[in-house]
MIDOSE-1310 file (N, C-alpha, C; in nm, 2 decimals, decimal comma, always signed):
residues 226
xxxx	-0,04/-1,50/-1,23/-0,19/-1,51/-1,22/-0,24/-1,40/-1,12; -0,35/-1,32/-1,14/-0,43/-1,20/-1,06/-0,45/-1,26/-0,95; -0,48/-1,40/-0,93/-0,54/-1,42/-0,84/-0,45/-1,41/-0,68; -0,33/-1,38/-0,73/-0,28/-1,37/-0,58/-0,30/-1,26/-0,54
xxxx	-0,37/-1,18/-0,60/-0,39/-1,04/-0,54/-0,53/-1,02/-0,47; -0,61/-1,13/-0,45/-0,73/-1,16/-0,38/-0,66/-1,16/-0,17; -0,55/-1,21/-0,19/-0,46/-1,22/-0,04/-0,36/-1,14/-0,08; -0,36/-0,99/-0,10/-0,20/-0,95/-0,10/-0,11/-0,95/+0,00
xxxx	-0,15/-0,97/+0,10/-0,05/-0,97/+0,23/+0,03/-1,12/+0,23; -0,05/-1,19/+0,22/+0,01/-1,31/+0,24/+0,09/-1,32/+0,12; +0,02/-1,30/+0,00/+0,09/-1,35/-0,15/+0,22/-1,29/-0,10; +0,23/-1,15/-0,07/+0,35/-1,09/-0,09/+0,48/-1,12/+0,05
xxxx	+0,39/-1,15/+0,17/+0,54/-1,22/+0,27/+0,59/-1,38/+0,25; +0,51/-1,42/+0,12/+0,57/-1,55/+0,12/+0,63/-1,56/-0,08; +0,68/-1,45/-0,15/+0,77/-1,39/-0,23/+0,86/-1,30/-0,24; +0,84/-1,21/-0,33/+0,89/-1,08/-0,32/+0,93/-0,99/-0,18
xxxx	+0,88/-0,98/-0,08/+0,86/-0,97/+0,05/+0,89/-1,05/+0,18; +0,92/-1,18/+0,13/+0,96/-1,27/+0,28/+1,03/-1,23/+0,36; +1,19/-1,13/+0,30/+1,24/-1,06/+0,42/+1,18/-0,98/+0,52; +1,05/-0,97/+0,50/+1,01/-0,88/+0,61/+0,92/-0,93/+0,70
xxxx	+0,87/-1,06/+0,66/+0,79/-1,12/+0,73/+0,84/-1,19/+0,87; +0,74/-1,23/+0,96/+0,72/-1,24/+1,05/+0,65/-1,36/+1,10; +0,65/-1,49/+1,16/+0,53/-1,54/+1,18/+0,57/-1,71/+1,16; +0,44/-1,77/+1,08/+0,47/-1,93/+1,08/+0,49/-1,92/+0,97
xxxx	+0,46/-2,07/+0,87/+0,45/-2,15/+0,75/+0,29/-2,11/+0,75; +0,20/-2,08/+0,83/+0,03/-2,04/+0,78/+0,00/-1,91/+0,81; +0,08/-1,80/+0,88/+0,05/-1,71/+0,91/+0,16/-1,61/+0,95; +0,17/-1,52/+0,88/+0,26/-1,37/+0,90/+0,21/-1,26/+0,90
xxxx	+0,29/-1,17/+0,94/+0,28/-1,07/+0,95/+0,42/-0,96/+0,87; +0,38/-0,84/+0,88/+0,50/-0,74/+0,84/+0,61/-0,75/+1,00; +0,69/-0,70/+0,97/+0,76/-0,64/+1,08/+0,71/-0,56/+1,09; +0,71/-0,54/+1,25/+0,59/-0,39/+1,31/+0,62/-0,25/+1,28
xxxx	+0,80/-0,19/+1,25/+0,81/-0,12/+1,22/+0,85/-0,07/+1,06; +0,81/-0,19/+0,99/+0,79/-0,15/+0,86/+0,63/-0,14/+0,84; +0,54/-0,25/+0,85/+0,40/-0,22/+0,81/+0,31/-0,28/+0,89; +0,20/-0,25/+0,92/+0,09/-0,29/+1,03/+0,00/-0,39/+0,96
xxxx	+0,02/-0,48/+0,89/-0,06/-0,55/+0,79/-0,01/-0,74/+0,85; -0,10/-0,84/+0,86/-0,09/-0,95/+0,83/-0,16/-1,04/+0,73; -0,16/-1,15/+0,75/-0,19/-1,24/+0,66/-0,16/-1,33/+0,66; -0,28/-1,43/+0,62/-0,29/-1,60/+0,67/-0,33/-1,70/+0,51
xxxx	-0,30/-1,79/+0,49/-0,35/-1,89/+0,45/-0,50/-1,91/+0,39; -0,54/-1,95/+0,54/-0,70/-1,99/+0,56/-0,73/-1,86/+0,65; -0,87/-1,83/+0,65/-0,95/-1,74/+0,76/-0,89/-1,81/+0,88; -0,94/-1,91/+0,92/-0,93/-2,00/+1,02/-0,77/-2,04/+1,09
xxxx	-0,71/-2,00/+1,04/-0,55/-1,99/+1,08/-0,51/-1,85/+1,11; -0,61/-1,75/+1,16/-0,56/-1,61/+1,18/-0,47/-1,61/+1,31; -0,55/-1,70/+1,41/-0,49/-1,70/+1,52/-0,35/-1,76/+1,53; -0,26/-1,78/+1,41/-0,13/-1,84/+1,46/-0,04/-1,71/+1,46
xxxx	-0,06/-1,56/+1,44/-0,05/-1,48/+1,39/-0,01/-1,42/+1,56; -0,13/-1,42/+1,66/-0,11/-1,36/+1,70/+0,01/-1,37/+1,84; +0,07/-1,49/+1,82/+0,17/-1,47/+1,91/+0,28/-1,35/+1,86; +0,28/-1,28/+1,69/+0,36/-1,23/+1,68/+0,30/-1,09/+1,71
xxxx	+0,21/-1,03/+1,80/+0,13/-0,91/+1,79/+0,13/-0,88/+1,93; +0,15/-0,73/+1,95/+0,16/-0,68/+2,11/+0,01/-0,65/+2,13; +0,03/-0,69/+2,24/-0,11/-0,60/+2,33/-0,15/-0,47/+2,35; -0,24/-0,39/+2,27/-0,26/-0,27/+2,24/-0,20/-0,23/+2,10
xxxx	-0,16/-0,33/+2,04/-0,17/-0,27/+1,90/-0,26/-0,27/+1,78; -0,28/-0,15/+1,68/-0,37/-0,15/+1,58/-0,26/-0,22/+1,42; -0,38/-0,30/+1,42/-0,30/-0,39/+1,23/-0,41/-0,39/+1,15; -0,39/-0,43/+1,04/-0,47/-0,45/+0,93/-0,49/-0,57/+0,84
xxxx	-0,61/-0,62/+0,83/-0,65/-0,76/+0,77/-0,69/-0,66/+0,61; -0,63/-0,78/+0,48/-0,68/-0,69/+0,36/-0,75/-0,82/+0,32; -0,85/-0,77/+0,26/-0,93/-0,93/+0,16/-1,08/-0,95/+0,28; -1,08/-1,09/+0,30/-1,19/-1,18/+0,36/-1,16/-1,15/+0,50
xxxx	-1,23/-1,12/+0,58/-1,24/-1,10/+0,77/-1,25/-1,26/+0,78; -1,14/-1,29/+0,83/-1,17/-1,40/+0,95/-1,29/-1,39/+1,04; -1,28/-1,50/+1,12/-1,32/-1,48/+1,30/-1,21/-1,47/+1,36; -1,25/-1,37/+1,40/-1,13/-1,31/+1,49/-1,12/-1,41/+1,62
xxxx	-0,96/-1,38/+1,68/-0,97/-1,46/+1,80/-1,06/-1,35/+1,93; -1,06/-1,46/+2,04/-1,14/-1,38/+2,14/-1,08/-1,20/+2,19; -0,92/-1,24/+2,13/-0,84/-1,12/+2,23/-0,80/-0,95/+2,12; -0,89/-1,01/+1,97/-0,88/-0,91/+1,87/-1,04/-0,83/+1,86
xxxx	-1,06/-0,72/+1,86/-1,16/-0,67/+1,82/-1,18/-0,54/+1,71; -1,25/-0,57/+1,60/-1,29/-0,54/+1,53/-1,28/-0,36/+1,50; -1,22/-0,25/+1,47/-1,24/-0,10/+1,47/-1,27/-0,03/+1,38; -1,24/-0,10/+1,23/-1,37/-0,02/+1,12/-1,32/-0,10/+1,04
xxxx	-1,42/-0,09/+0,91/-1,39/-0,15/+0,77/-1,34/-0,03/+0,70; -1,28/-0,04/+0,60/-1,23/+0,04/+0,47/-1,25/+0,02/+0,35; -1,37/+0,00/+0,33/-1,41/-0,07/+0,18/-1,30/+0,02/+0,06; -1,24/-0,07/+0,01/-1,14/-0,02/-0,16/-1,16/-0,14/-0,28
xxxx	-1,14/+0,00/-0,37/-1,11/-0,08/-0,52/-0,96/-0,17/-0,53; -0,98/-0,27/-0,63/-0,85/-0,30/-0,60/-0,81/-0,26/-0,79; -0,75/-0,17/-0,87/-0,76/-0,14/-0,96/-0,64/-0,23/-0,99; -0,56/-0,20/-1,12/-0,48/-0,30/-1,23/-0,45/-0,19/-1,29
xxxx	-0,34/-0,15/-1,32/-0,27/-0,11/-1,46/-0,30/-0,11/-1,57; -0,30/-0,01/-1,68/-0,34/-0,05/-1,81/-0,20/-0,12/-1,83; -0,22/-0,21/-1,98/-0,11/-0,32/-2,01/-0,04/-0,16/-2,10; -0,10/-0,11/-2,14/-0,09/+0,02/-2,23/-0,08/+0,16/-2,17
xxxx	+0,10/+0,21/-2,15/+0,07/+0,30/-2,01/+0,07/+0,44/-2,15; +0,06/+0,44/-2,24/+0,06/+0,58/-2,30/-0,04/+0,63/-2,29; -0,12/+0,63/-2,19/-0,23/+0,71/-2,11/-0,18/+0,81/-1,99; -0,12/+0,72/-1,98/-0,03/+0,82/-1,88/+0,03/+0,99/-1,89
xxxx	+0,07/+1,04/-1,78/+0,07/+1,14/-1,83/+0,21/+1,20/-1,83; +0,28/+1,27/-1,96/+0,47/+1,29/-1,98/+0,48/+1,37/-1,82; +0,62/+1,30/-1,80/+0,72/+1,40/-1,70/+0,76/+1,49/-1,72; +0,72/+1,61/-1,64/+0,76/+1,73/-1,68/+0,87/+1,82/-1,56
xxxx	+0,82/+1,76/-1,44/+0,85/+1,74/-1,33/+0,98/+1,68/-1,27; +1,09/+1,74/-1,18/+1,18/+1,69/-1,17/+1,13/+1,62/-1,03; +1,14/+1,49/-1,06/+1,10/+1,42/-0,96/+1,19/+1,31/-0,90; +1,24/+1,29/-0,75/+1,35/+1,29/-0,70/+1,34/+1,15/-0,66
xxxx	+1,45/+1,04/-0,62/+1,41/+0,96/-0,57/+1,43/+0,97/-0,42; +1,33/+0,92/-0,34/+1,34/+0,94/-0,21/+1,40/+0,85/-0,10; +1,51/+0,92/-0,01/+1,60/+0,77/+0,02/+1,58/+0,77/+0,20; +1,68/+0,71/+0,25/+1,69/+0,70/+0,39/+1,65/+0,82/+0,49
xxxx	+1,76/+0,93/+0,43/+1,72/+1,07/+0,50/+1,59/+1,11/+0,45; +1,53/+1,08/+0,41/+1,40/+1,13/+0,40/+1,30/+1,11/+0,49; +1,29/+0,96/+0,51/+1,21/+0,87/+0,56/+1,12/+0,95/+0,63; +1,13/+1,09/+0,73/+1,08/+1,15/+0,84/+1,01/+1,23/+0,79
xxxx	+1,07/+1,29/+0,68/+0,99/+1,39/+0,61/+0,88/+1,36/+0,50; +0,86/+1,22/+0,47/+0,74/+1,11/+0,38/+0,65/+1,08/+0,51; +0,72/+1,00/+0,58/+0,63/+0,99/+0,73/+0,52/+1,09/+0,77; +0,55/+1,24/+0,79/+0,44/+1,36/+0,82/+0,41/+1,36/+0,66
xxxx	+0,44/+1,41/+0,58/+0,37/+1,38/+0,45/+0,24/+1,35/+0,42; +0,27/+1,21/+0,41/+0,19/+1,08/+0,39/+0,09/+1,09/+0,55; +0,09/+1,08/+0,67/+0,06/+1,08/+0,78/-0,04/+1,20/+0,75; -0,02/+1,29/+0,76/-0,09/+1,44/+0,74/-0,17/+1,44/+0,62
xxxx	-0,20/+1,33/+0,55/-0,30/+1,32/+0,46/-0,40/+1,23/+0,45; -0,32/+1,11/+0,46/-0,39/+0,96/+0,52/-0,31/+0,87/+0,62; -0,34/+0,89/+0,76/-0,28/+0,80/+0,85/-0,31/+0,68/+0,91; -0,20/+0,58/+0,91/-0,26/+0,50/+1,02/-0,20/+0,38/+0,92
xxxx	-0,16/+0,38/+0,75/-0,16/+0,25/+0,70/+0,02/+0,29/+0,68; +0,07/+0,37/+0,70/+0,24/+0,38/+0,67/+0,29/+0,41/+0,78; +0,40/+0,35/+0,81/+0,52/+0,35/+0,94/+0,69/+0,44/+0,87; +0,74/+0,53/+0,97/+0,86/+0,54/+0,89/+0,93/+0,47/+0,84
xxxx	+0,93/+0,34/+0,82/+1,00/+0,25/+0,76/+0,95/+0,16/+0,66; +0,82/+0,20/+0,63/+0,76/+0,14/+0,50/+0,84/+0,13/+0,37; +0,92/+0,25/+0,36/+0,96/+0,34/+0,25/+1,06/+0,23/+0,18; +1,10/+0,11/+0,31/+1,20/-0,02/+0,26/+1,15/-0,15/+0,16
xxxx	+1,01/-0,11/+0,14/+0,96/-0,20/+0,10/+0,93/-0,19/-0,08; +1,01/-0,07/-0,17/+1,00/-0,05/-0,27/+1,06/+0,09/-0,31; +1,05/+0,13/-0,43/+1,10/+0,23/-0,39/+0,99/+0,36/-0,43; +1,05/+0,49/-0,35/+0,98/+0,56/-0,36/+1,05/+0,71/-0,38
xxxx	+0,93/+0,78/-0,48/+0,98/+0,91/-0,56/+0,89/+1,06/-0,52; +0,97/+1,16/-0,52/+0,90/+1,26/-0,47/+0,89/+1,37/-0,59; +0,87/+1,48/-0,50/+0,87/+1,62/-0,56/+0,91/+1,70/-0,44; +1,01/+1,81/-0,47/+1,01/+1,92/-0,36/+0,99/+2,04/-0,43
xxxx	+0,92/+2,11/-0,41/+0,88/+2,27/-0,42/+0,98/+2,36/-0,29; +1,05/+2,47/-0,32/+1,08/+2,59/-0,23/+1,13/+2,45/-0,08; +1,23/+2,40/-0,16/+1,33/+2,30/-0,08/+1,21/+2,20/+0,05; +1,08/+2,22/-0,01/+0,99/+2,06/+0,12/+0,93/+2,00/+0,02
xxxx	+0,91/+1,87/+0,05/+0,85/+1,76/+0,06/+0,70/+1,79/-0,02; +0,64/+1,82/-0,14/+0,52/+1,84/-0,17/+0,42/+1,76/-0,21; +0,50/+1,65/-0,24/+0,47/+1,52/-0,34/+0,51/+1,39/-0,33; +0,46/+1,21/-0,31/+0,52/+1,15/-0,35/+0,47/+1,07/-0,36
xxxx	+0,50/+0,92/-0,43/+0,43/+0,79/-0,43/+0,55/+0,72/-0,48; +0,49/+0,55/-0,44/+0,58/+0,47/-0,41/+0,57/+0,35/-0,41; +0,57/+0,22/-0,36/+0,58/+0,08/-0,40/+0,57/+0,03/-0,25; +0,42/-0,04/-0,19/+0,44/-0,09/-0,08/+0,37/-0,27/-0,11
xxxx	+0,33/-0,31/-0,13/+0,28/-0,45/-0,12/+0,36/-0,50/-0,25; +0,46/-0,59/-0,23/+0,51/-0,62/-0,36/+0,51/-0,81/-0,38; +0,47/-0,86/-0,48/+0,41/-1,00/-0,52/+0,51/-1,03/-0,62; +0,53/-1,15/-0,65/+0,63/-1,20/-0,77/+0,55/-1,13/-0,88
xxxx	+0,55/-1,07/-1,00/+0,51/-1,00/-1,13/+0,42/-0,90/-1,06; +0,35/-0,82/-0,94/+0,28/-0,71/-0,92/+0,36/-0,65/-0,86; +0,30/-0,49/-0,83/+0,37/-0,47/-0,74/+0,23/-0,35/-0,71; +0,21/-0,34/-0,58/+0,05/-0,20/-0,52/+0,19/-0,03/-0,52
xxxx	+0,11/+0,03/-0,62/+0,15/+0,22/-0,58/+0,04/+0,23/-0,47; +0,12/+0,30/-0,38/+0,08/+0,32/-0,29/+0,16/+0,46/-0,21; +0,10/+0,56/-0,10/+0,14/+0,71/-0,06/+0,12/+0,80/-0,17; +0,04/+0,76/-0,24/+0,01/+0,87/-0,37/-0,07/+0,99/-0,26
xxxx	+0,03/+1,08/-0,28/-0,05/+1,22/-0,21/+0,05/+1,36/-0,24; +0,00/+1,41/-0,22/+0,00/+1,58/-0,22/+0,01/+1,68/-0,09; +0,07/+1,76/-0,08/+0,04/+1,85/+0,03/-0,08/+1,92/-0,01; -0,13/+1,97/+0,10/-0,24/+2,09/+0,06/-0,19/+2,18/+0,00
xxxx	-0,25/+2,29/-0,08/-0,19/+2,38/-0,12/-0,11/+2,34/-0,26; -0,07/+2,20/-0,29/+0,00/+2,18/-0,39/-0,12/+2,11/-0,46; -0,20/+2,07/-0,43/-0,27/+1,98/-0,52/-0,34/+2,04/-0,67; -0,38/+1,95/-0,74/-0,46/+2,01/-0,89/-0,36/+2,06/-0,98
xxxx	-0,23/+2,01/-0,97/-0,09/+2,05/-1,07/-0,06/+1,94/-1,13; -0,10/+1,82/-1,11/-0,04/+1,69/-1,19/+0,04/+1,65/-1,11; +0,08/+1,66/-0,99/+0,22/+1,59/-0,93/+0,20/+1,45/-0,90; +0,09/+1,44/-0,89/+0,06/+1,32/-0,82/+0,05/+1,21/-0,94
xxxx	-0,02/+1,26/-1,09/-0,03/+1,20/-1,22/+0,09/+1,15/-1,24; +0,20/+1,26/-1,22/+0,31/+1,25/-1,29/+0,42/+1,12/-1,18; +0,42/+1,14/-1,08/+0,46/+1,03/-1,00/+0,44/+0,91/-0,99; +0,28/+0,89/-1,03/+0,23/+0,73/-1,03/+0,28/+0,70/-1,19
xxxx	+0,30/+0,80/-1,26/+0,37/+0,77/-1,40/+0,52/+0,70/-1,34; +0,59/+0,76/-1,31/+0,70/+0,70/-1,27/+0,69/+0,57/-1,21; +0,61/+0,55/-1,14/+0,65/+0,44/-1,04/+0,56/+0,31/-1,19; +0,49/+0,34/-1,23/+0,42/+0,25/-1,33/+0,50/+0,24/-1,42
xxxx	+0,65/+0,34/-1,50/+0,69/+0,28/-1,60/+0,79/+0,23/-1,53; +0,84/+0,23/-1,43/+0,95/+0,13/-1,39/+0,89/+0,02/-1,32; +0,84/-0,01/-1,30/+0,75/-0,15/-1,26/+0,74/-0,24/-1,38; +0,72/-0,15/-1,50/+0,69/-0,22/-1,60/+0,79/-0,24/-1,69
xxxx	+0,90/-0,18/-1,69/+1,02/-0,20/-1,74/+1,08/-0,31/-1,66; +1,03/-0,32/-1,58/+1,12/-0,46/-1,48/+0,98/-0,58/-1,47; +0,94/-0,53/-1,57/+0,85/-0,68/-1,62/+0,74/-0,68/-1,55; +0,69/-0,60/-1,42/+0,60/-0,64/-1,31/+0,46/-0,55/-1,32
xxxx	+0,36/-0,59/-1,30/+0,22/-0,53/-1,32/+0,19/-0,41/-1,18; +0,12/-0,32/-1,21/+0,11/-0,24/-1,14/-0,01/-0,27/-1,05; -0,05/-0,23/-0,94/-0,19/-0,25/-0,90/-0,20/-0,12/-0,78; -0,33/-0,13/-0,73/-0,35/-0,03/-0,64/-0,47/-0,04/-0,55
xxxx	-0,46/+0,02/-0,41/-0,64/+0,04/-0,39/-0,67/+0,14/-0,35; -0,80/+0,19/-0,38/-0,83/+0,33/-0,32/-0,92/+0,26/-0,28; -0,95/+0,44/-0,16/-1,09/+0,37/-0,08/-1,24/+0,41/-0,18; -1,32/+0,35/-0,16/-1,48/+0,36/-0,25/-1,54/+0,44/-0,26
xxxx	-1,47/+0,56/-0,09/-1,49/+0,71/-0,12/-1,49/+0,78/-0,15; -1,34/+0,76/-0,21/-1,28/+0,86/-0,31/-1,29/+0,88/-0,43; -1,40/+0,93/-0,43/-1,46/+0,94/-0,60/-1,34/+0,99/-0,69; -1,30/+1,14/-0,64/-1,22/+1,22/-0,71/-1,09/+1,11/-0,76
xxxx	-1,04/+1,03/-0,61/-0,94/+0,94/-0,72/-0,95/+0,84/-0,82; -1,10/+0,76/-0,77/-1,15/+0,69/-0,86/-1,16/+0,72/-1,03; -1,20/+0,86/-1,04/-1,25/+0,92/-1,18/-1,10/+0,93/-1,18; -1,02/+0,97/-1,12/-0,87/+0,98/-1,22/-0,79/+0,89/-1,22
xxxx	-0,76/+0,77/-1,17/-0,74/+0,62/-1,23/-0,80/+0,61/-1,33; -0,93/+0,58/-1,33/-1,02/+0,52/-1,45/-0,93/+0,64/-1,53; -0,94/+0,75/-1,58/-0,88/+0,84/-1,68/-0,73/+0,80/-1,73; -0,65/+0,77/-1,58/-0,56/+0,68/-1,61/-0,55/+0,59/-1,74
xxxx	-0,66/+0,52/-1,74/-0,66/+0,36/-1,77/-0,66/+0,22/-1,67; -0,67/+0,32/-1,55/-0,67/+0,18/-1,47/-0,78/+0,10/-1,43; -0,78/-0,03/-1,42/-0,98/-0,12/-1,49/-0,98/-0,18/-1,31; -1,07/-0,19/-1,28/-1,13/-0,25/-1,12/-1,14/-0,37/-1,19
xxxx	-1,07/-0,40/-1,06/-1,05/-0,61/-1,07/-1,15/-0,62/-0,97; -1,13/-0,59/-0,84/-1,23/-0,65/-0,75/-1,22/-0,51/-0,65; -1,38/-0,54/-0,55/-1,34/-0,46/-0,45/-1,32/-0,54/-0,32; -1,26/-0,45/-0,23/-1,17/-0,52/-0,15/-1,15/-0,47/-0,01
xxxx	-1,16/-0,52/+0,11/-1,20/-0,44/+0,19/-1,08/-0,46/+0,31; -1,03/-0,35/+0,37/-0,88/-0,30/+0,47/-1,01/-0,32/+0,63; -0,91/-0,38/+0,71/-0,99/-0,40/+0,83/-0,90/-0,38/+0,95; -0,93/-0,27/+1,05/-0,84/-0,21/+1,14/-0,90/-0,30/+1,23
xxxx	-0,76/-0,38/+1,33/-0,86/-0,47/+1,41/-0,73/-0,43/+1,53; -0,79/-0,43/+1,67/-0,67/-0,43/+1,75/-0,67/-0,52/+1,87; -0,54/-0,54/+1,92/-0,53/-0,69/+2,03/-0,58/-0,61/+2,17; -0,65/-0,65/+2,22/-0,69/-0,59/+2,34/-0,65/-0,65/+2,47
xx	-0,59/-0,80/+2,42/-0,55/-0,86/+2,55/-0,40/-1,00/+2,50; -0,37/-1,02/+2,61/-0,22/-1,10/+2,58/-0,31/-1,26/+2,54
């Protein structure tokens, strides 16, 4: 049912993901050095959350904002689409591209990657939470995307990026190809979110085939006190 993907954080530490979770029976979290993301139940149960959260650190609420407890405060919203997979991926675009799968030794070199494009939602140790495929040009790191929020039948691509200098070649088309037909070869639906800003990715999902389920909003909140 779609509808677990209204709470993905939660849907996914209490399935596909439990090993990584953190927290009670109404409220988890990621492990801190896999992902900065939690997730509750009810709004009103955020606070069972925070015994598992250090003082001075930044996390992320996806979906509906609670009320926060007194000792969290609020640092920006991230309005995103939450897009869906076509059931029909021959939209997609053929591999032409020798594209690599990306393992342990990598981990540092996805980290600045991914960091150096959009920071602040991946940790070097995300990379455990699915798997993930690259591209290397002239022996570096140019390309990759990968599998981070994973639900019983979904699973979110997610680090879809590019180096500078490499972009406008298809690498990134051809990657979320990959991660989409093996998702779907193992029976599981694709999903994704971009932010509302990103037009340019927006128009190339839609081109994809990929349909807006809902939009959905990423909230940087950090603990300011014990």
């Amino acid at each position: 049912m779609e509808s677990v993907l209204d709470n993905p954080v939660w849907s996914a530490l209490n399935t596909a993901q439990a090993g990584f979770a953190l927290g009670t029976d109404r409220a988890k979290r990621y492990k801190p050095e896999v992902l900065p993301f939690v997730g509750f139940a009810l709004e009103a149960e955020a606070l069972l959350v925070d015994p598992f959260i250090t003082t001075g650190e930044n996390f992320y609420i996806v979906g509906r904002l609670p009320r926060l407890p007194e000792n969290w405060t609020l640092e920006f919203e991230l309005p995103c689409a939450q897009l869906l997979a076509p059931e029909d991926l021959r939209a997609l675009p053929p591999i032409t591209e020798e594209l690599i799968t990306l393992r342990e030794e990598d981990k540092e070199e996805m980290y600045r990657l991914i960091t150096g494009v959009q920071p602040g939602y991946y940790h070097p140790d995300t990379r455990q939470l699915g798997n993930y495929y690259g591209l290397r040009k002239e022996g570096k790191l140019v390309a990759m995307a990968g599998e981070r929020i994973r639900i019983s039948g979904f699973s979110e691509i997610s680090a879809v990026c590019t180096l500078p200098g490499y972009t406008g070649r298809g690498y990134a088309q051809q990657l979320m190809a990959r991660v989409c037909n093996r998702q779907a070869a193992a029976g599981v639906r694709s999903f994704l979110h971009v932010s509302k800003a990103n037009e340019r990715a927006l128009r190339l999902y839609e081109h994809l085939g990929f349909r807006h389920r809902r939009d959905i909003s990423f909230w940087r909140i950090k603990k300011i006190s014990g």
